[in-house]
SEGUFI-854519 format. One line per field, with one value per residue: x, y, z of N, C-alpha, C in turn. Coordinates in pm, 1 decimal. Example, Ala and Ser with C-alpha at 12.3 -4.5 7.8 and 13.67 -1.06 7.14 Angstrom:
// residues 2
n_c1: 1319.0,1285.0
n_c2: -569.0,-225.0
n_c3: 780.0,708.0
ca_c1: 1230.0,1367.0
ca_c2: -450.0,-106.0
ca_c3: 780.0,714.0
c_c1: 1320.0,1290.0
c_c2: -330.0,3.0
c_c3: 780.0,787.0
***
This chain:
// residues 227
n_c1: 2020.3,1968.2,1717.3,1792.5,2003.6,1919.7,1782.2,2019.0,2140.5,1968.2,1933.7,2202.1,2221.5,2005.0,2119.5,2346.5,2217.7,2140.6,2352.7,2491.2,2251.1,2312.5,2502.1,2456.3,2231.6,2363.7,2570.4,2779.6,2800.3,2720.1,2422.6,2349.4,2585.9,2827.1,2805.2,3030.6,3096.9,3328.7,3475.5,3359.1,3248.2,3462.7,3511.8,3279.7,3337.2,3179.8,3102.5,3011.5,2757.1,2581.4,2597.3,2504.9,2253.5,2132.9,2148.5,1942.4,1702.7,1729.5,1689.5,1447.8,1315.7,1383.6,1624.8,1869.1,1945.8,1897.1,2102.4,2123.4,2399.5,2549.0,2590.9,2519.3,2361.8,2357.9,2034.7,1861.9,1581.8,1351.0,1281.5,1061.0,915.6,857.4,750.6,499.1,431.0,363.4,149.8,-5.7,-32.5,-198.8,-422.6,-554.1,-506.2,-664.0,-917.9,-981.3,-935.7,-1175.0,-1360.9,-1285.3,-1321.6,-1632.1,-1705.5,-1559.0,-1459.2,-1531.5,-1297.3,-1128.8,-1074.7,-945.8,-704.9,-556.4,-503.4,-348.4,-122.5,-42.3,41.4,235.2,425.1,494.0,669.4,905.1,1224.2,1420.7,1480.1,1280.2,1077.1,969.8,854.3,665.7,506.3,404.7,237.9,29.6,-61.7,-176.8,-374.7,-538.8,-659.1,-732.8,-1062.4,-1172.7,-1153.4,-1030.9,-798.0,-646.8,-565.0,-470.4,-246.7,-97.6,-63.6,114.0,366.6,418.6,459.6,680.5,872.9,831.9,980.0,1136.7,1390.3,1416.4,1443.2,1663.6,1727.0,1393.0,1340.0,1378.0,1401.3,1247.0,1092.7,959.1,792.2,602.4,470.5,360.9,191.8,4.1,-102.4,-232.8,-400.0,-540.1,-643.0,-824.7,-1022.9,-1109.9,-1256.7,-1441.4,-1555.0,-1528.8,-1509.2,-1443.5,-1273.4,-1110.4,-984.6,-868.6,-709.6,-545.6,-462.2,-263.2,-47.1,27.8,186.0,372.2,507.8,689.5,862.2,1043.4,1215.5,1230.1,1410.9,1601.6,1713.6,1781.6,1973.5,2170.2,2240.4,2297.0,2526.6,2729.4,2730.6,2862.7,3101.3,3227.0,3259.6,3473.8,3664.6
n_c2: -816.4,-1078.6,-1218.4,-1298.7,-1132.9,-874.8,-947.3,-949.6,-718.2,-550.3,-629.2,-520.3,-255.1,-185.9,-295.5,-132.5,142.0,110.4,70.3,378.3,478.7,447.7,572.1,870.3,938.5,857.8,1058.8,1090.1,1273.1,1622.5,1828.6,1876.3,1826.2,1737.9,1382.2,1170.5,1025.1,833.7,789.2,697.0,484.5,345.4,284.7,163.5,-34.2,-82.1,-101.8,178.3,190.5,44.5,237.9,488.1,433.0,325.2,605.0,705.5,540.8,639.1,862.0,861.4,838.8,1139.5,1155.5,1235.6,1434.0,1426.9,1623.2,1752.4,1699.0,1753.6,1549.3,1391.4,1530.6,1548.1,1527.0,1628.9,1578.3,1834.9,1907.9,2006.5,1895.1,1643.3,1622.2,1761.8,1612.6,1322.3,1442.1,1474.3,1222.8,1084.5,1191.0,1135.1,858.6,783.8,858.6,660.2,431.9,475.9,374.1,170.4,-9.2,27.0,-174.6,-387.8,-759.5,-1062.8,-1231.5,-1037.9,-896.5,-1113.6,-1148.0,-847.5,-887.1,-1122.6,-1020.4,-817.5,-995.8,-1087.8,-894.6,-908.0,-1090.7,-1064.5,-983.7,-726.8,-614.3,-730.1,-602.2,-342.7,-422.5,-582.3,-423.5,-206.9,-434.7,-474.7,-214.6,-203.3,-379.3,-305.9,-97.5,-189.1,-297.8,-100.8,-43.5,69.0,139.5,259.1,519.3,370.4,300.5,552.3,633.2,390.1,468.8,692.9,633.9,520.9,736.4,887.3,669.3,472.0,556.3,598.0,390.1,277.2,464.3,472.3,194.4,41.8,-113.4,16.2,186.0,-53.8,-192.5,59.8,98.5,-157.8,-116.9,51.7,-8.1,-236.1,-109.7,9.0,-198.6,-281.6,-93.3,-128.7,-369.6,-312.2,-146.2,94.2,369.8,672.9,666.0,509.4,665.5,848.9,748.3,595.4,871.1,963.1,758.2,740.2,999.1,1035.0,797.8,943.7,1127.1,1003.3,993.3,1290.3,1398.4,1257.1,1373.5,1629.9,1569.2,1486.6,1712.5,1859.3,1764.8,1777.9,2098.3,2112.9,1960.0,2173.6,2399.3,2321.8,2263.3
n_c3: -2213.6,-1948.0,-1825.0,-1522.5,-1507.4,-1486.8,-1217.4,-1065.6,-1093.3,-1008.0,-740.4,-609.8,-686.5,-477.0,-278.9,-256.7,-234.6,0.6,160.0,136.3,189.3,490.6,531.8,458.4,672.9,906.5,930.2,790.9,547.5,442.2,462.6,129.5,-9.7,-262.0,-408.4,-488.9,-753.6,-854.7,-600.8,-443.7,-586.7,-507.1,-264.0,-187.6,-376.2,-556.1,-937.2,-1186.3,-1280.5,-1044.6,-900.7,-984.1,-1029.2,-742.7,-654.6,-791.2,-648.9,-429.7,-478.4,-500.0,-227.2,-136.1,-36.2,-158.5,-474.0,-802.3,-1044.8,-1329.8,-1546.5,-1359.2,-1145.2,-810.3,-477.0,-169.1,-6.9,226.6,477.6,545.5,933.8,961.4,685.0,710.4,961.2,902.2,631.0,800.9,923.3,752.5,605.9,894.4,867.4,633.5,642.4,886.5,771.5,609.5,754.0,933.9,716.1,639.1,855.6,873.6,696.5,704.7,752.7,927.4,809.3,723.6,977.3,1084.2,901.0,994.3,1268.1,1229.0,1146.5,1341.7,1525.4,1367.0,1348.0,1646.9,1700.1,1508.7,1365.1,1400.1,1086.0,978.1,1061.9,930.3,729.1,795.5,956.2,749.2,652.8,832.2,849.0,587.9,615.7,754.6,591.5,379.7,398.1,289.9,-21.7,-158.8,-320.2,-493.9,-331.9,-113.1,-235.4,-249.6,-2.2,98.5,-85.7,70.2,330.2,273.4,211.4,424.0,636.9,583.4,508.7,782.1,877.6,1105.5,1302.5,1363.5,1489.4,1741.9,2095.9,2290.1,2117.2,1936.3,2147.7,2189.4,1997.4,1906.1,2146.0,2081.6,1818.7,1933.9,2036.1,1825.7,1706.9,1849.3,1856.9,1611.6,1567.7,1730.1,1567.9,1632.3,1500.2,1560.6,1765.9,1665.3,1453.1,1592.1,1798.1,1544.4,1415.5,1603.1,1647.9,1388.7,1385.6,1605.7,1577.0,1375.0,1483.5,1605.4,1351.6,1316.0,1534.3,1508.7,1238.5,1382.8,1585.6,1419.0,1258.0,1433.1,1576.4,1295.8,1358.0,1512.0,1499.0,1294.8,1443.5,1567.0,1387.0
ca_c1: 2044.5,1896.1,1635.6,1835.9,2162.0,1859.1,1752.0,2127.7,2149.8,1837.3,1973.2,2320.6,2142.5,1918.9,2246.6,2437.7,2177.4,2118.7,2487.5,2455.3,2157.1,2336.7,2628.9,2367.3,2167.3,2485.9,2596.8,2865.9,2772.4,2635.9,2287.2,2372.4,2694.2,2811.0,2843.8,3185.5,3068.8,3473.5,3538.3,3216.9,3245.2,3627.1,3501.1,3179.6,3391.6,3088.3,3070.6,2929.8,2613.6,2462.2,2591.7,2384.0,2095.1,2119.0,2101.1,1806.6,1654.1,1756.9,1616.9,1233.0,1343.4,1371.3,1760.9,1945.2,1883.2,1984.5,2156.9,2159.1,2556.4,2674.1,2596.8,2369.3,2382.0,2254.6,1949.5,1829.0,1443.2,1364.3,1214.6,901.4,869.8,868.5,609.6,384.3,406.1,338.6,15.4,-127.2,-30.4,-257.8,-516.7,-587.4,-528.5,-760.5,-1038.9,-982.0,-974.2,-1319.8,-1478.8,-1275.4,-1382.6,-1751.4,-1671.6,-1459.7,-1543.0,-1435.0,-1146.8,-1026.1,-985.6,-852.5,-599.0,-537.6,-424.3,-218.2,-11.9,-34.8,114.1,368.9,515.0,528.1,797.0,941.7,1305.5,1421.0,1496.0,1137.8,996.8,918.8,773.7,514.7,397.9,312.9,91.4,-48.6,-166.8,-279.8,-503.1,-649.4,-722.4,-839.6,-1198.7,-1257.4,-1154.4,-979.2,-655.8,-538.6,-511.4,-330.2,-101.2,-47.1,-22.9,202.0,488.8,422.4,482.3,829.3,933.6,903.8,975.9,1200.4,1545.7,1545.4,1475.8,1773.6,1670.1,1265.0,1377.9,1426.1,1344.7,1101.1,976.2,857.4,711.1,515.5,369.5,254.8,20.0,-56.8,-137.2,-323.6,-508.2,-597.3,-719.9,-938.0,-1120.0,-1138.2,-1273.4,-1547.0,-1585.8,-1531.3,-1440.7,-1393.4,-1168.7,-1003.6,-910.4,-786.2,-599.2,-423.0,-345.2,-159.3,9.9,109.9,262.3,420.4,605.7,769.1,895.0,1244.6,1288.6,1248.7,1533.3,1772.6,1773.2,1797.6,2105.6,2237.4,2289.0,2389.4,2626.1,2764.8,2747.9,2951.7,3259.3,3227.6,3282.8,3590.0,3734.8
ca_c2: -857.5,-1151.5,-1189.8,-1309.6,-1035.4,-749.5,-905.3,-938.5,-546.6,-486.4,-661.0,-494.7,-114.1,-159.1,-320.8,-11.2,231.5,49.0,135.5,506.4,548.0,475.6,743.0,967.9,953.0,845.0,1243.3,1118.0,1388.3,1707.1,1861.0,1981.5,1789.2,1652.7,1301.2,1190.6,915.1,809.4,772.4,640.8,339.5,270.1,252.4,49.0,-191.7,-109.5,-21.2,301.9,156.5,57.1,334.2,558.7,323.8,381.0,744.3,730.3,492.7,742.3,1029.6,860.2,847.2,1243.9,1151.4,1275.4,1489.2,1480.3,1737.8,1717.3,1716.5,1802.4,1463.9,1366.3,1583.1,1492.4,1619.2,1573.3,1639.6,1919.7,1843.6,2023.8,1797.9,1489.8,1677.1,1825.5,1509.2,1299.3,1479.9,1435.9,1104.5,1080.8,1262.0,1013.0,721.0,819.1,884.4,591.0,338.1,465.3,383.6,55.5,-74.0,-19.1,-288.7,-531.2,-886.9,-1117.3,-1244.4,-898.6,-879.1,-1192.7,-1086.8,-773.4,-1002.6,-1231.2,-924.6,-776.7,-1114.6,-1098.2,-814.2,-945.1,-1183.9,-1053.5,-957.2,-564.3,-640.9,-741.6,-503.2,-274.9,-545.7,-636.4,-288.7,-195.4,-525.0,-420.6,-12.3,-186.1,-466.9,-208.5,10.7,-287.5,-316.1,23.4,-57.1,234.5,67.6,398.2,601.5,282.8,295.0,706.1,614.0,332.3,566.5,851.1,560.3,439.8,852.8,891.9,587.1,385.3,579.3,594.1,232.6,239.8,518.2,407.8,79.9,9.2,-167.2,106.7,166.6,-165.4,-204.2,162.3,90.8,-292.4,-107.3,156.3,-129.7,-340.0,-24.3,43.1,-315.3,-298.1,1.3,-162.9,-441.6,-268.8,-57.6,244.9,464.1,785.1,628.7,435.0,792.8,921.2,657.4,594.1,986.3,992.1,630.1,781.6,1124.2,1001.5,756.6,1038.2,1169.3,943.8,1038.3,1399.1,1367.9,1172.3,1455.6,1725.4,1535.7,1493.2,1864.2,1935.8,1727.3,1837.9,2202.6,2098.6,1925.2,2248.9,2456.9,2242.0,2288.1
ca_c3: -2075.8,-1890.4,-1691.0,-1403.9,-1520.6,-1506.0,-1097.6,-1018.2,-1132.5,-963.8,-608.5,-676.2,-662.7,-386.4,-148.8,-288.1,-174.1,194.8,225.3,112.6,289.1,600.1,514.5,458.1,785.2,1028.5,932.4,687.1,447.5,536.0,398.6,34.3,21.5,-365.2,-386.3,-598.2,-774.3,-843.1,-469.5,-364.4,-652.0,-506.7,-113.3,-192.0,-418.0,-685.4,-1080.4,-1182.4,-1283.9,-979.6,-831.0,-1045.4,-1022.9,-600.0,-646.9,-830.6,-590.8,-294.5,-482.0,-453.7,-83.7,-73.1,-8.5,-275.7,-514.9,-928.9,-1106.4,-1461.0,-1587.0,-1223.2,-1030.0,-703.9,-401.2,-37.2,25.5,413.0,476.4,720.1,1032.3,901.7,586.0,800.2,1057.9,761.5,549.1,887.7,976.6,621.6,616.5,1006.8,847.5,511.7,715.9,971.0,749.3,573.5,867.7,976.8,624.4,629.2,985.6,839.6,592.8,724.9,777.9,1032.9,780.3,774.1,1134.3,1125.7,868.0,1103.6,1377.1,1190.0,1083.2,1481.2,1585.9,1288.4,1430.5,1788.5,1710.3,1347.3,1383.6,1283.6,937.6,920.4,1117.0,844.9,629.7,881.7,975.4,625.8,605.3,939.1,806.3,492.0,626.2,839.7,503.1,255.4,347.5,241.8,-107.5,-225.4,-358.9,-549.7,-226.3,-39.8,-325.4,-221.7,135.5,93.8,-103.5,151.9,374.5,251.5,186.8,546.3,727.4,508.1,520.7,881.2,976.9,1212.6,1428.5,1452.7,1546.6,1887.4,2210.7,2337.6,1993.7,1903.4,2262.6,2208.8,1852.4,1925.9,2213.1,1999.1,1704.4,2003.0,2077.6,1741.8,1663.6,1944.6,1842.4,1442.6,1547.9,1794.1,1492.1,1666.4,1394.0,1600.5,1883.4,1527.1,1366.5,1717.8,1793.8,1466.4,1372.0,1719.7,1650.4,1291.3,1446.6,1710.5,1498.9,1288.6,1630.0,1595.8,1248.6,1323.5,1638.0,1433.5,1171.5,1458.7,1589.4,1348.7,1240.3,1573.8,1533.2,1220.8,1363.3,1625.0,1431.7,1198.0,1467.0,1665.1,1290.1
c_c1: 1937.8,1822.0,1669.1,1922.7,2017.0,1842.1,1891.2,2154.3,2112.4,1932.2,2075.0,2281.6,2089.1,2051.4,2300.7,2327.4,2139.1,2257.1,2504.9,2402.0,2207.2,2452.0,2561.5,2329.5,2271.3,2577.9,2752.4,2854.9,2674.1,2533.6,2372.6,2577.0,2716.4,2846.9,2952.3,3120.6,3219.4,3478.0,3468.2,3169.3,3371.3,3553.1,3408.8,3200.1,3289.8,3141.9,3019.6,2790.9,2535.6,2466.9,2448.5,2234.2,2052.3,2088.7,1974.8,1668.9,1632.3,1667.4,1449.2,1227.7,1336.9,1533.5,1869.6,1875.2,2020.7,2013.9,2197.6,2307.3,2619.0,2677.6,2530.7,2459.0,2339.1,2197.3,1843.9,1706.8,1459.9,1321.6,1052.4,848.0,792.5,719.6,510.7,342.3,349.7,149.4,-81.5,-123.7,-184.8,-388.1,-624.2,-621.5,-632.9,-899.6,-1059.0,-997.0,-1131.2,-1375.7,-1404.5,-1345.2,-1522.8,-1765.4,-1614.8,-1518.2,-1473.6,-1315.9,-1095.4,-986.1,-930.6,-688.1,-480.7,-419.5,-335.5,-135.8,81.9,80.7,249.7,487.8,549.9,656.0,908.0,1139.0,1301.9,1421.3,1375.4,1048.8,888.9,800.4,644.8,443.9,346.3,199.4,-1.2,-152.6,-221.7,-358.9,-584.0,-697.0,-825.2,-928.0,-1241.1,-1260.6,-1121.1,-814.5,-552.3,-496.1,-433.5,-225.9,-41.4,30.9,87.3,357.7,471.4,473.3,674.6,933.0,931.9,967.7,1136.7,1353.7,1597.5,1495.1,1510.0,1775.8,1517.8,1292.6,1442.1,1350.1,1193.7,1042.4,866.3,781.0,599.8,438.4,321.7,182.5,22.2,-120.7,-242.7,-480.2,-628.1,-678.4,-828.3,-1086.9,-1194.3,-1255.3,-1428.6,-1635.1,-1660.3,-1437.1,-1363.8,-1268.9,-1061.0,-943.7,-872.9,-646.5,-485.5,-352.4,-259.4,-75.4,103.4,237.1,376.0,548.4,700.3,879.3,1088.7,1319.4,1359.3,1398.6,1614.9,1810.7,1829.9,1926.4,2183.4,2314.3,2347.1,2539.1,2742.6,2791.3,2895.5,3084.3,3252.6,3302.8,3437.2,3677.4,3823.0
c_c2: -958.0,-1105.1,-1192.3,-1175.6,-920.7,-756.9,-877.9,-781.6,-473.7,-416.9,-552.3,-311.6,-89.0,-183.7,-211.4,116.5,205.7,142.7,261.6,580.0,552.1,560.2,823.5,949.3,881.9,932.8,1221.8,1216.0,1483.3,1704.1,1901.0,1913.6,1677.7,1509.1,1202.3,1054.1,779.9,740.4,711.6,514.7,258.4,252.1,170.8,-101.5,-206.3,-69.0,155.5,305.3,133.7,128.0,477.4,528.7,361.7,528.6,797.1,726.6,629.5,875.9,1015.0,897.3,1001.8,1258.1,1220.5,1375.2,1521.1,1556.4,1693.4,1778.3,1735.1,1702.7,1478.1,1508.6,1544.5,1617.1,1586.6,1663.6,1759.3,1858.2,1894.7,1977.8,1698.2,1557.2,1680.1,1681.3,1371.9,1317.8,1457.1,1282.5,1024.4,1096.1,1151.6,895.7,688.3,794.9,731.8,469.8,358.9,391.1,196.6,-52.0,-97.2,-115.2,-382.9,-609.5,-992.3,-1175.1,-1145.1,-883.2,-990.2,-1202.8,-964.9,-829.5,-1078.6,-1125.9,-829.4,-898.5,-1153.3,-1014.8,-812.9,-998.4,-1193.2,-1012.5,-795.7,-560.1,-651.5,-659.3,-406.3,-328.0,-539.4,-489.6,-203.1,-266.4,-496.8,-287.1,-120.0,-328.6,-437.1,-129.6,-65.6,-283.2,-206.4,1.4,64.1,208.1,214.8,469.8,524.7,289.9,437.0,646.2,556.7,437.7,696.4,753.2,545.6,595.0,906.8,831.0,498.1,422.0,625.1,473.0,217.3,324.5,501.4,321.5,83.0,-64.7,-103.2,104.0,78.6,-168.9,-75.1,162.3,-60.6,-261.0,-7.6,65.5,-199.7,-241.4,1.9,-71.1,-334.7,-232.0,-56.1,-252.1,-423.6,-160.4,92.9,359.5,623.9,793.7,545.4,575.6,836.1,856.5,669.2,704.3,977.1,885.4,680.5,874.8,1108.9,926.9,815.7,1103.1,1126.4,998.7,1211.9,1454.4,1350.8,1289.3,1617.0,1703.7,1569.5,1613.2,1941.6,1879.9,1750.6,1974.6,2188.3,2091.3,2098.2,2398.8,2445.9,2258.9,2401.4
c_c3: -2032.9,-1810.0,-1510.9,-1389.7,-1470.1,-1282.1,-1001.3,-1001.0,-1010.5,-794.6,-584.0,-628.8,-566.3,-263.8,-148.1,-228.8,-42.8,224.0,180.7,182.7,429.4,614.1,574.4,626.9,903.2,1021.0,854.0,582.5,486.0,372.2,250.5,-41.3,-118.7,-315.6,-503.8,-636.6,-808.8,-706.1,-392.5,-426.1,-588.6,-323.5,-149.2,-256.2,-554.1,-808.9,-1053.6,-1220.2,-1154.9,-884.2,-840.4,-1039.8,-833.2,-613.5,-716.9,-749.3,-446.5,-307.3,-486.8,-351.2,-54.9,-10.2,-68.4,-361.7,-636.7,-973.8,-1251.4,-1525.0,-1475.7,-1114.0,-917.8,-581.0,-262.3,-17.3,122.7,373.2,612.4,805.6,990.3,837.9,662.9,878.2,958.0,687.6,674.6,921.3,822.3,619.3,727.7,920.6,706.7,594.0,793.4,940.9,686.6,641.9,912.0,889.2,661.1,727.9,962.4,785.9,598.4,792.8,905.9,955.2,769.6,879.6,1152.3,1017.7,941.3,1223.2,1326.8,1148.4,1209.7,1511.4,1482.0,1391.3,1557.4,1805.7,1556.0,1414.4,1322.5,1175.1,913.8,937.6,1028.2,729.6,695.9,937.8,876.5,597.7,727.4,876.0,661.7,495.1,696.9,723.6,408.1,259.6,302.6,61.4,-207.4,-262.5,-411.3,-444.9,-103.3,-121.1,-246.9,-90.7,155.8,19.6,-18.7,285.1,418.5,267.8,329.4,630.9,671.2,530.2,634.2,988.1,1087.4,1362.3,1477.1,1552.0,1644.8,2000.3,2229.8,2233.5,1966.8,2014.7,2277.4,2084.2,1896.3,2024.3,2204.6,1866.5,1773.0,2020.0,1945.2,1660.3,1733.2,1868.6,1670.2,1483.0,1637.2,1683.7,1529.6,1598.2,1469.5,1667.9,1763.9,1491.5,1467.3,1737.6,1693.9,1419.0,1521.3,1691.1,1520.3,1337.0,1528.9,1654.8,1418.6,1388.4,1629.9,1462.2,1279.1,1424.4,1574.0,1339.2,1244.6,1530.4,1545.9,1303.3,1325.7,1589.3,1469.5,1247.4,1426.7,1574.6,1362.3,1303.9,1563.4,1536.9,1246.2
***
């Protein structure tokens, strides 16, 4: 296979699990709920390859979940995961922003800012983009790349598969002055009022995910019981 045939593949897998992922979390399939790979290649219009290839992808996400000989299953986080995994998340970050703020130079804070001001005027699609480079040009001067790597996939495993409910008007307008707040304090290198700040800015953010999956189930109870 080519190099191009392997990114075509690639592309091909990742489009196929966007549209999955929004099954999944818009309460098309309940918790626990197989997924027919037959019926789910004939509605998407895909192969069975990059079907399989999406469910893999989904299952880093905490979305899915493989079964060896019996096919994927949906597998919805609790609301406690999300909370629990949330507050550790706060808690790393936290400590890690103090040590970084000791260390950072004025092109770090001026990296900082150019990533603040990304996200001022980024569109949703980007959104996500630019608030990753935001948390990790606030972590860089510490120089601890292995535990941004952690952060970053603890990152994507909470945040990533529900895009569509973070994202919003109010949202963006309550994290860019929660982001303004927290640049302030970096850049005064006030480490204490930095780890306050950002575990509440982390937490808080988990807040929509946690809702959308509480909906959701209510939701689902609901039809189940009108049935």
């Amino acid at each position: 296979m080519s190099k191009e045939d392997q990114m075509q593949r690639g592309q091909s897998a990742r489009q196929t699990a966007d549209r999955i992922r929004d099954m999944i979390l818009d309460g098309r399939f309940e918790d626990g709920a197989p997924l027919r790979q037959s019926r789910l290649a004939e509605e998407l219009g895909v192969s069975r390859v990059p079907l399989r290839e999406a469910f893999q992808l989904l299952e880093t996400e905490g979305l899915v979940t493989l079964r060896s000989n019996r096919g994927a299953i949906v597998s919805l986080p609790s609301p406690s995961e999300i909370e629990q995994l949330a507050e550790m998340r706060a808690q790393v970050e936290g400590w890690l922003a103090q040590m970084a703020a000791s260390y950072a130079t004025e092109a770090d804070i001026a990296k900082l800012e150019a990533a603040q001001a990304a996200m001022e005027t980024c569109s949703d699609e980007d959104w996500s983009r630019h608030n990753i480079a935001f948390h990790e040009a606030l972590l860089a001067p510490a120089n601890r790349p292995h535990v941004i790597e952690h952060l970053r996939a603890l990152h994507q495993r909470l945040f990533q598969r529900f895009g569509k409910p973070i994202i919003s008007v109010r949202a963006r307008q309550r994290q860019l002055r929660e982001h303004a707040e927290i640049l302030d304090c970096f850049r005064r290198c006030d480490g204490e009022a930095l780890a306050a700040h950002l575990e509440t800015h982390i937490i808080m953010s988990a807040r929509p995910a946690i809702d959308h999956i509480l909906n959701s189930r209510r939701s689902q109870n609901a039809n189940k019981s009108e049935s």
